[in-house]
DSSP file (Angstrom, degrees, kcal/mol; ACC not computed):
  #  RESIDUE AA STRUCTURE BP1 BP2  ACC     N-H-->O    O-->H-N    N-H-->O    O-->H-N    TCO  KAPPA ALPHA  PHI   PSI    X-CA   Y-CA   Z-CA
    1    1 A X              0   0    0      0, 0.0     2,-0.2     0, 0.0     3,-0.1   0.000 360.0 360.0 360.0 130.2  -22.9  -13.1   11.8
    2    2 A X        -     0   0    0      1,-0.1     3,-0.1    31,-0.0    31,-0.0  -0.524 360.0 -98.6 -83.5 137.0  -26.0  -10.8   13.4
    3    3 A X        -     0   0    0     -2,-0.2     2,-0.1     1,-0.1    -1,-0.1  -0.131  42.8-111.6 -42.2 124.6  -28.7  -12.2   14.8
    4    4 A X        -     0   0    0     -3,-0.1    27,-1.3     2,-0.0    -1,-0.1  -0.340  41.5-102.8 -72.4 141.8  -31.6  -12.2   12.1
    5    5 A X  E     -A   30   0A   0     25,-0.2    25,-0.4     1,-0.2     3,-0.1  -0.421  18.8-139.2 -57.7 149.0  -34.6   -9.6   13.3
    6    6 A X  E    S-     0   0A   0     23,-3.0     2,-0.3     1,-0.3    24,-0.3   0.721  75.5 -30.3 -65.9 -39.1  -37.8  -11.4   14.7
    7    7 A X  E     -A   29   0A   0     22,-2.2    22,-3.0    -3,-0.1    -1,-0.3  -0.998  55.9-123.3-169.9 162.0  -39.7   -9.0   12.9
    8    8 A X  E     -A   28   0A   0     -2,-0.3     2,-0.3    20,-0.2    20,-0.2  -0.968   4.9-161.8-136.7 170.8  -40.3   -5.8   11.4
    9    9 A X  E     -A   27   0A   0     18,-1.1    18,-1.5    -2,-0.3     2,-0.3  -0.821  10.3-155.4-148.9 147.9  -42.8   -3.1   11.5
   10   10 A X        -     0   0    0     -2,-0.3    16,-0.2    16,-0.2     2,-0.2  -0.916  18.5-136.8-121.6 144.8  -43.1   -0.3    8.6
   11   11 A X        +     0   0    0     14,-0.4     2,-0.2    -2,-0.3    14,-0.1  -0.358  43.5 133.7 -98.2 151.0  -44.7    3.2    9.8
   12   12 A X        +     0   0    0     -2,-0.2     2,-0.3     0, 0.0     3,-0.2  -0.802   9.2  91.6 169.4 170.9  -47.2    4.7    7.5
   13   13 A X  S    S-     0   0    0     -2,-0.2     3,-0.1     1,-0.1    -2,-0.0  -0.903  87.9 -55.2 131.1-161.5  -50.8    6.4    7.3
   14   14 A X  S    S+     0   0    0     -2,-0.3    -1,-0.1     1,-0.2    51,-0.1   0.267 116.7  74.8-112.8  -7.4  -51.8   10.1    7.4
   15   15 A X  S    S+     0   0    0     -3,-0.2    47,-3.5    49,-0.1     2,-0.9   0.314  73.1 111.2-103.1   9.4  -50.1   11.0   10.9
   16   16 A X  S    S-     0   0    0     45,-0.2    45,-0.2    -3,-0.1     4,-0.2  -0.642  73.2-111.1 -81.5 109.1  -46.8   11.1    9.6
   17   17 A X        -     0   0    0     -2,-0.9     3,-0.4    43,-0.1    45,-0.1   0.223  26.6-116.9 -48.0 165.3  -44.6   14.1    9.1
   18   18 A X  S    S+     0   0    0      1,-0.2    -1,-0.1     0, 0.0    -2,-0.0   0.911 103.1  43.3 -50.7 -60.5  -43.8   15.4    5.4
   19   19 A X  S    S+     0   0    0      2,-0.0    -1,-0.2     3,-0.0    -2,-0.1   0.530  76.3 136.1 -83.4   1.6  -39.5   14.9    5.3
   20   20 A X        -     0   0    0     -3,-0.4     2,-0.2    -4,-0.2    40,-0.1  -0.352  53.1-138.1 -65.1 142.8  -39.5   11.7    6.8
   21   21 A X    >   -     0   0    0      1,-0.1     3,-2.3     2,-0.0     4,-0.2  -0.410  11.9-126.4 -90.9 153.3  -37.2    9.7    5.0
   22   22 A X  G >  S+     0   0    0      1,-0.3     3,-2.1     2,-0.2     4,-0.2   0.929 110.6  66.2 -63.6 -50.1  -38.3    6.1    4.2
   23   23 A X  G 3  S+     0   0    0      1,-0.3     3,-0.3     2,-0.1    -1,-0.3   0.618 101.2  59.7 -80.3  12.4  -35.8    4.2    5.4
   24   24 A X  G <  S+     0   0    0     -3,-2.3    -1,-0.3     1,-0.2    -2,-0.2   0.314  89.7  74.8 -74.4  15.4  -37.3    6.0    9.5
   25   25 A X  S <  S+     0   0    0     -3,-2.1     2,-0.5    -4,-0.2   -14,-0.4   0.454  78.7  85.0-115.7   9.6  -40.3    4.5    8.9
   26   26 A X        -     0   0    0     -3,-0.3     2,-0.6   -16,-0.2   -16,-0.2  -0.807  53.2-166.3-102.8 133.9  -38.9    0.7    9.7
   27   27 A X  E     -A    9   0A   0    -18,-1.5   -18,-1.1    -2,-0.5     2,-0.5  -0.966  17.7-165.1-125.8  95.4  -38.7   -0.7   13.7
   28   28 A X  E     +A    8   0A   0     -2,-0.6     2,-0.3   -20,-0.2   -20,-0.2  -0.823  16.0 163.7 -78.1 127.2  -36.4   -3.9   13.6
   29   29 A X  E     +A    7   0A   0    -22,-3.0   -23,-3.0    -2,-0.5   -22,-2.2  -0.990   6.8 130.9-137.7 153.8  -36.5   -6.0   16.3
   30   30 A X  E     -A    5   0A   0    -25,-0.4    14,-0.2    -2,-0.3   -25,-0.2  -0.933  56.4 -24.4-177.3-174.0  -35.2   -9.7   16.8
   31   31 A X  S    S-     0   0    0    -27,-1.3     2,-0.3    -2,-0.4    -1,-0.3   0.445  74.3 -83.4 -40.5-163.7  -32.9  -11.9   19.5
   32   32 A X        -     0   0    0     10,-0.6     9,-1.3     7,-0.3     2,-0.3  -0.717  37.3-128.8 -86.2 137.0  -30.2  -10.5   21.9
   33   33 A X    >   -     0   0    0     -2,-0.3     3,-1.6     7,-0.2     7,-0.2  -0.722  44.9 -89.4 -99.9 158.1  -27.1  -10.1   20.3
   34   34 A X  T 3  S+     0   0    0     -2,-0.3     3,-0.1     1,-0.2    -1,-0.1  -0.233 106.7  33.3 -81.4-171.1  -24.6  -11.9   22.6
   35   35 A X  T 3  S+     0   0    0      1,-0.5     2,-0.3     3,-0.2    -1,-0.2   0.676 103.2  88.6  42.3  40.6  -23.0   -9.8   25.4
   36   36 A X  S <  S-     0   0    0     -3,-1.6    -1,-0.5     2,-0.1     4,-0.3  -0.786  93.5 -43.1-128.6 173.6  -25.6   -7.9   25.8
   37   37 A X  S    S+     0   0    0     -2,-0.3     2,-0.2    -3,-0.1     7,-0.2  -0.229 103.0   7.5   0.7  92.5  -28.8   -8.0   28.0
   38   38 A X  S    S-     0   0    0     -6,-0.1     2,-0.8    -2,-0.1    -3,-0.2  -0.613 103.8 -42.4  95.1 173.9  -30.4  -11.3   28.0
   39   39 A X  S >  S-     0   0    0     -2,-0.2     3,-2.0     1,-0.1    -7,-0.3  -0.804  77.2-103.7 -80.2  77.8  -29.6  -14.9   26.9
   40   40 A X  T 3  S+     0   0    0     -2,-0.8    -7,-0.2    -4,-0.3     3,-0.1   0.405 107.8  23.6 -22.1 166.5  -28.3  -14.5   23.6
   41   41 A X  T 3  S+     0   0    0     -9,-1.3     2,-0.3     1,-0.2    -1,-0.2   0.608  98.0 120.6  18.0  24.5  -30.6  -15.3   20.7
   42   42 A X    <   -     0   0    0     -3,-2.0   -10,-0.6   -12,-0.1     2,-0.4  -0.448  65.1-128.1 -74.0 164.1  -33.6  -14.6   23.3
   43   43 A X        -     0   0    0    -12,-0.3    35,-0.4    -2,-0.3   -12,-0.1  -0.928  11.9-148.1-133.7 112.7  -35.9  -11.9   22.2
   44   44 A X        -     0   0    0     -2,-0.4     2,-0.4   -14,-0.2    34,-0.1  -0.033  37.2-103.3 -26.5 155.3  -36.5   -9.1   24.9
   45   45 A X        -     0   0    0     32,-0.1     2,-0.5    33,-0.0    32,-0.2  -0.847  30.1-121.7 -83.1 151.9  -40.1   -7.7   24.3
   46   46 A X        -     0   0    0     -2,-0.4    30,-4.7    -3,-0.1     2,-0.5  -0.840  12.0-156.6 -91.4 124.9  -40.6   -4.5   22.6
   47   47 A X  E     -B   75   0B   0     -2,-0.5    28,-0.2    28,-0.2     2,-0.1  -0.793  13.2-160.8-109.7  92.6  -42.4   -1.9   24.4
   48   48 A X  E     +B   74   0B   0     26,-1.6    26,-0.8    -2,-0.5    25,-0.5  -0.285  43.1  71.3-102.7 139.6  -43.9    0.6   21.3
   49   49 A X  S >  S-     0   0    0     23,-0.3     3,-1.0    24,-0.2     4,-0.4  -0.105  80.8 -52.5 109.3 175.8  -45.0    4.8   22.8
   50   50 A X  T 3  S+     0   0    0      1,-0.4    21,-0.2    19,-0.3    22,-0.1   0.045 124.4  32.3 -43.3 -38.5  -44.5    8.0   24.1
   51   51 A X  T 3  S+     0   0    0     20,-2.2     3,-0.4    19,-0.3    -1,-0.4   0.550 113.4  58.4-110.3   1.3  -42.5    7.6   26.8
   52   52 A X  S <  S+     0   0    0     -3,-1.0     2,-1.1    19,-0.8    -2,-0.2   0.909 131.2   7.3 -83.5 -66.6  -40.2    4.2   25.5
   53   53 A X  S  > S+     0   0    0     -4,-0.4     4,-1.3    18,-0.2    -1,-0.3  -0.751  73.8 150.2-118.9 109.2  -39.2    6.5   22.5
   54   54 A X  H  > S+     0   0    0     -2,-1.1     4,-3.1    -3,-0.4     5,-0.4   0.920  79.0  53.2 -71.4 -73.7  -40.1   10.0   22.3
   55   55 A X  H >> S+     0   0    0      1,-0.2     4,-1.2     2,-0.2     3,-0.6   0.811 113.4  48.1 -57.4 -42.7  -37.6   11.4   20.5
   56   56 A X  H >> S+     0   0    0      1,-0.2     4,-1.6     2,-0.2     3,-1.2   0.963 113.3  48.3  -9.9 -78.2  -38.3    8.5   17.6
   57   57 A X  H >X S+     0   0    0     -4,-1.3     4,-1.8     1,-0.3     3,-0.8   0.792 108.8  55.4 -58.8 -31.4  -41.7    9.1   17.7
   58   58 A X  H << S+     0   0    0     -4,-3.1    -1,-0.3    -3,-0.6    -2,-0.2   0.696 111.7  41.3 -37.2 -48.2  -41.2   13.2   17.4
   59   59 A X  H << S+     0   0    0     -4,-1.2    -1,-0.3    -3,-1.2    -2,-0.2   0.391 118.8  44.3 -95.8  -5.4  -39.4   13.2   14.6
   60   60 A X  H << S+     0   0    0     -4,-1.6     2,-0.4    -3,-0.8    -2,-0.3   0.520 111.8  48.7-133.0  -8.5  -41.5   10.5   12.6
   61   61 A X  S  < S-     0   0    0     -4,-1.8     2,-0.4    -5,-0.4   -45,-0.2  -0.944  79.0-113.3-114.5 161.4  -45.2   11.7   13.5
   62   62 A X     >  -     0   0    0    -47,-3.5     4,-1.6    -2,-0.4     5,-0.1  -0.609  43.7 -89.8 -82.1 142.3  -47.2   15.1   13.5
   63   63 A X  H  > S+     0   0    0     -2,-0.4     4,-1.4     1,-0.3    -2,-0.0   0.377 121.7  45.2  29.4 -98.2  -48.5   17.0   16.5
   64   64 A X  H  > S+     0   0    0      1,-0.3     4,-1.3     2,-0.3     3,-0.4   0.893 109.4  43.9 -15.0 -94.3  -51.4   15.3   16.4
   65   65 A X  H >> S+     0   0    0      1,-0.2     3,-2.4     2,-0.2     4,-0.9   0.953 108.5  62.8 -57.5 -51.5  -50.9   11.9   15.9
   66   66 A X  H 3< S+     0   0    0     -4,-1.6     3,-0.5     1,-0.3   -16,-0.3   0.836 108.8  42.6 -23.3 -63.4  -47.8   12.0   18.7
   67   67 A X  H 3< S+     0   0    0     -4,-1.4    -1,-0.3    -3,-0.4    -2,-0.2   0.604 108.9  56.0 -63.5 -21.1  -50.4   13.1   21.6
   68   68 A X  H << S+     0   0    0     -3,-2.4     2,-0.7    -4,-1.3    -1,-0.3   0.418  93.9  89.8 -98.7   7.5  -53.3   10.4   20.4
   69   69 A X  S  < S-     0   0    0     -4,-0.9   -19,-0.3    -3,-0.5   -20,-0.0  -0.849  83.5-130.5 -93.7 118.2  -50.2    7.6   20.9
   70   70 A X    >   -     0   0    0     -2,-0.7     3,-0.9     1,-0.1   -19,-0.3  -0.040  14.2-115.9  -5.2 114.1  -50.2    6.3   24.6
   71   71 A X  T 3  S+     0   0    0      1,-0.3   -20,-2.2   -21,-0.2   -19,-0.8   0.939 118.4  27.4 -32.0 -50.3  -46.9    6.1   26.8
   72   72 A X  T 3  S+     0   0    0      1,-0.2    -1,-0.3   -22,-0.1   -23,-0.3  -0.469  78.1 156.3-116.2  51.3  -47.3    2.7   26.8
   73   73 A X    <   -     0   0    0     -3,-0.9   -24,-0.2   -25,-0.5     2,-0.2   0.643  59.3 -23.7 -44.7 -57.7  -49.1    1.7   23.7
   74   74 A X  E     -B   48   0B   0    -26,-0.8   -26,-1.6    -3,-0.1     2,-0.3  -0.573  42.2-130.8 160.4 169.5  -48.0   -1.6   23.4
   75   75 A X  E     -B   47   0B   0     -3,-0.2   -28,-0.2   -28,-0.2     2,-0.1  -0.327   7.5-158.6 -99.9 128.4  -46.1   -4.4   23.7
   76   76 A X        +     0   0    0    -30,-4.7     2,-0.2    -2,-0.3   -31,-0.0  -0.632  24.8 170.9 -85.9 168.2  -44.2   -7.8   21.4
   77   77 A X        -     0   0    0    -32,-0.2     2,-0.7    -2,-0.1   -32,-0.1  -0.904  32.4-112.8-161.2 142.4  -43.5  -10.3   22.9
   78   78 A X        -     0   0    0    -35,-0.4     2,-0.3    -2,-0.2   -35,-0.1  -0.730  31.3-160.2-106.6 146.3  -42.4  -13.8   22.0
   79   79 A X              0   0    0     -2,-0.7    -2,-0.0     1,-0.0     0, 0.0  -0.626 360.0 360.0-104.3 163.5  -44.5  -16.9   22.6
   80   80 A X              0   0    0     -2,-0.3    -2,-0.1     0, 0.0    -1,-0.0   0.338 360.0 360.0 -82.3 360.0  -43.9  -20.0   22.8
């Protein structure tokens, strides 16, 4: 059974391109799945702009809104 996501994030607003399809507009993230990276069922933080996913962000905003996004925009994390 996969690890349930920590959270999810939905895209929307006025800087999106036209075709995007709905189901791009969703960012799951949650625990380590095991043999991967990490402690299994840790959660990594997620680090959201330009330069963590470009090509993501390319295809799912306009011009415009790409360039006003940060490299590093900004970061989850889990707390205690």
């Amino acid at each position: 059974v996969p690890p349930l996501p920590l959270f999810s994030l939905e895209l929307g607003g006025e800087g999106l391109q036209n075709d995007v399809r709905e189901e791009d507009l969703k960012i799951i993230h949650g625990p380590v799945a095991p043999k991967t990276e990490g402690p299994a069922g840790s959660c990594l933080p997620l680090l959201l702009g330009r330069s963590a996913q470009r090509s993501f962000w390319q295809r799912i905003l306009c011009s415009n809104a790409f360039y006003a996004m940060s490299r590093q925009h900004l970061q989850f994390e889990v707390g205690e």
